[in-house]
C-alpha positions in Angstrom: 7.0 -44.3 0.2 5.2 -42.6 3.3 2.3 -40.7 3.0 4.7 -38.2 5.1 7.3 -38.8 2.2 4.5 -37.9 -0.5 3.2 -35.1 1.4 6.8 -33.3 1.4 7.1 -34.1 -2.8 3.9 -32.4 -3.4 4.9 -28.4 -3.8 3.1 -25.9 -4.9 4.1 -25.9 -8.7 2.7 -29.4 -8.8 -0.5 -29.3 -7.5 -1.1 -26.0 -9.3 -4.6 -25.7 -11.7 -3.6 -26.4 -15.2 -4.8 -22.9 -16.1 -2.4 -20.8 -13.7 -4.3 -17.2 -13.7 -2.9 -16.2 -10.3 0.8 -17.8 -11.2 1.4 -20.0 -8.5 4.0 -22.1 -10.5 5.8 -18.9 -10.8 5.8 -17.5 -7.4 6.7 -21.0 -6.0 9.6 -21.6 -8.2 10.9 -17.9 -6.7 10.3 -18.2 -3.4 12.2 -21.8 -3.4 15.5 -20.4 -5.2 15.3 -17.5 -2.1 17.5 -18.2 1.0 15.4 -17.2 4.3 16.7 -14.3 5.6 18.6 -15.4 9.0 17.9 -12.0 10.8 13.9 -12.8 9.9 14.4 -16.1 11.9 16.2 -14.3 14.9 13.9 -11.7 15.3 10.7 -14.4 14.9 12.5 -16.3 18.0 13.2 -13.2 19.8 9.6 -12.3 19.2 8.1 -16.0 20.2 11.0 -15.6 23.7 9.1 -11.9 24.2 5.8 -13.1 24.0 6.7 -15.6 26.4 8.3 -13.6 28.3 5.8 -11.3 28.6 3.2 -14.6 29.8 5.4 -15.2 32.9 5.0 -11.1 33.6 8.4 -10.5 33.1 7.9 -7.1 31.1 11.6 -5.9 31.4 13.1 -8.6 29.5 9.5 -9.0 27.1 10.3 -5.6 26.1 14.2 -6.2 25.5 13.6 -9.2 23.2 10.7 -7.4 21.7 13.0 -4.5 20.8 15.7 -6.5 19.4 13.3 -8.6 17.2 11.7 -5.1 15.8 15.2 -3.8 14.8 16.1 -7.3 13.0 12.6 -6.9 11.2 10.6 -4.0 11.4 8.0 -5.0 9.3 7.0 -8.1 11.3 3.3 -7.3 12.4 3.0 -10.2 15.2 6.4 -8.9 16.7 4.8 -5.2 16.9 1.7 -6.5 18.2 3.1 -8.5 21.0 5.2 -5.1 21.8 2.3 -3.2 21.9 0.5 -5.1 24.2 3.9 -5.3 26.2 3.5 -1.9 26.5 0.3 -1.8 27.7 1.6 -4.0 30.4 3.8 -0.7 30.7 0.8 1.2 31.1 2.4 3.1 27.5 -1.3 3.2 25.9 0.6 6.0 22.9 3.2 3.7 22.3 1.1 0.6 22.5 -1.2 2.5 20.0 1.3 3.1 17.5 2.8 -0.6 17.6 -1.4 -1.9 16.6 -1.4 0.6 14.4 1.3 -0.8 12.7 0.5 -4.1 12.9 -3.0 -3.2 11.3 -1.0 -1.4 8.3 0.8 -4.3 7.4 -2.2 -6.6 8.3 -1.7 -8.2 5.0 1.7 -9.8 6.5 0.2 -11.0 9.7 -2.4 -13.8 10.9 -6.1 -13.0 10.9 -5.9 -13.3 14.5 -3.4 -11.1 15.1 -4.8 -8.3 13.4 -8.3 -8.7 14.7 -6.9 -8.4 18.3 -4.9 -5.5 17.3 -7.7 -3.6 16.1 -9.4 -4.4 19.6 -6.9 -3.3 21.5 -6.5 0.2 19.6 -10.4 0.3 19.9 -10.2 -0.3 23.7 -7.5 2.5 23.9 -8.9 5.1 21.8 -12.5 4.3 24.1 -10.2 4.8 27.1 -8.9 8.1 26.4 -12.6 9.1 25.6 -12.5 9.4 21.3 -15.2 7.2 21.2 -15.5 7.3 17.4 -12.2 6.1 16.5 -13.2 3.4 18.8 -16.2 2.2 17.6 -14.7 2.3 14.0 -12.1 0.3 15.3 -14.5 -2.0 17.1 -16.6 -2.5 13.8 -13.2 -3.6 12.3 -12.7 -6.2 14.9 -16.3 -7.6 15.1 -16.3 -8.2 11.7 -12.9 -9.3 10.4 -12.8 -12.8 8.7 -10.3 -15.0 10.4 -10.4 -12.4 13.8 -10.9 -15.0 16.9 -14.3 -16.0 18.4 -13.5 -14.2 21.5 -12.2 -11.2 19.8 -15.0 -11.0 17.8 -17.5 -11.3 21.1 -15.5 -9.1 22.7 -15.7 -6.0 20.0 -19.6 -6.3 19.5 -20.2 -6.2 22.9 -18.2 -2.8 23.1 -20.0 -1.6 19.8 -23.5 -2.6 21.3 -22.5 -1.0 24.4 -21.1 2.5 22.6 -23.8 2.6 20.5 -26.7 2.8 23.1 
């Protein structure tokens, strides 16, 4: 067999430790008897076609898709985040505030990177509208945040450095 082959034999009950403290056997034999939810898949497409969208500045029909994948899964964090930042394109800084703030709230759902730029770009909103220590709160969050980008990291302790003078 392939080493592709192998690789698609090996599961997560296989390879777990002999001494399962954190139950991985268990959780993988539950997640693999679950169907996907179809509307999750939908709204991660319409999310991915927002994003997109909103690359080739094209804000109207970002903030369409954007919309639609929110109500087919309101708790998707990356979909709220790329909302939020489609209303910033919007110049909608409350509403783009609320969509990183919820993106940071279910942070334990979304990619590192994701929710380090989403704390940067409440921090760079709060700083905008002059409540400079919700800002530099924010900005401590996204200097420091294991996983956050190199840039977004950079990018927040510069503003801290700069805010705390």
């Amino acid at each position: 067999a392939s080493g592709r082959s192998r690789f698609r034999r090996c599961t997560a009950s296989r390879v777990a430790p002999t001494h399962d403290r954190f139950n991985i056997r268990r959780q993988a034999a539950e997640r693999l008897r679950k169907t996907p939810n179809p509307q999750h898949g939908d709204a991660f497409r319409l999310s991915l076609k927002g994003w997109r969208e909103l690359e080739q500045k094209d804000v109207v029909a970002a903030a369409t898709s954007l919309e639609r994948a929110i109500d087919l899964n309101p708790r998707e964090p990356v979909a709220r985040y790329r909302y939020g930042r489609t209303l910033q394109a919007r110049r909608d800084d409350r509403g783009a505030l609320t969509q990183f703030e919820l993106t940071i709230g279910d942070a334990r759902l979304a990619p590192a990177p994701i929710v380090g730029e989403a704390y940067l770009e409440a921090a760079r909103i709060h700083e905008r509208a002059g409540r400079l220590d919700e800002a530099i709160v924010l900005y401590r969050v996204a200097a420091t945040l294991f996983g956050a980008g190199d840039d977004t990291q950079r990018v927040a302790a510069r503003a801290l450095a700069r805010l705390l003078k």
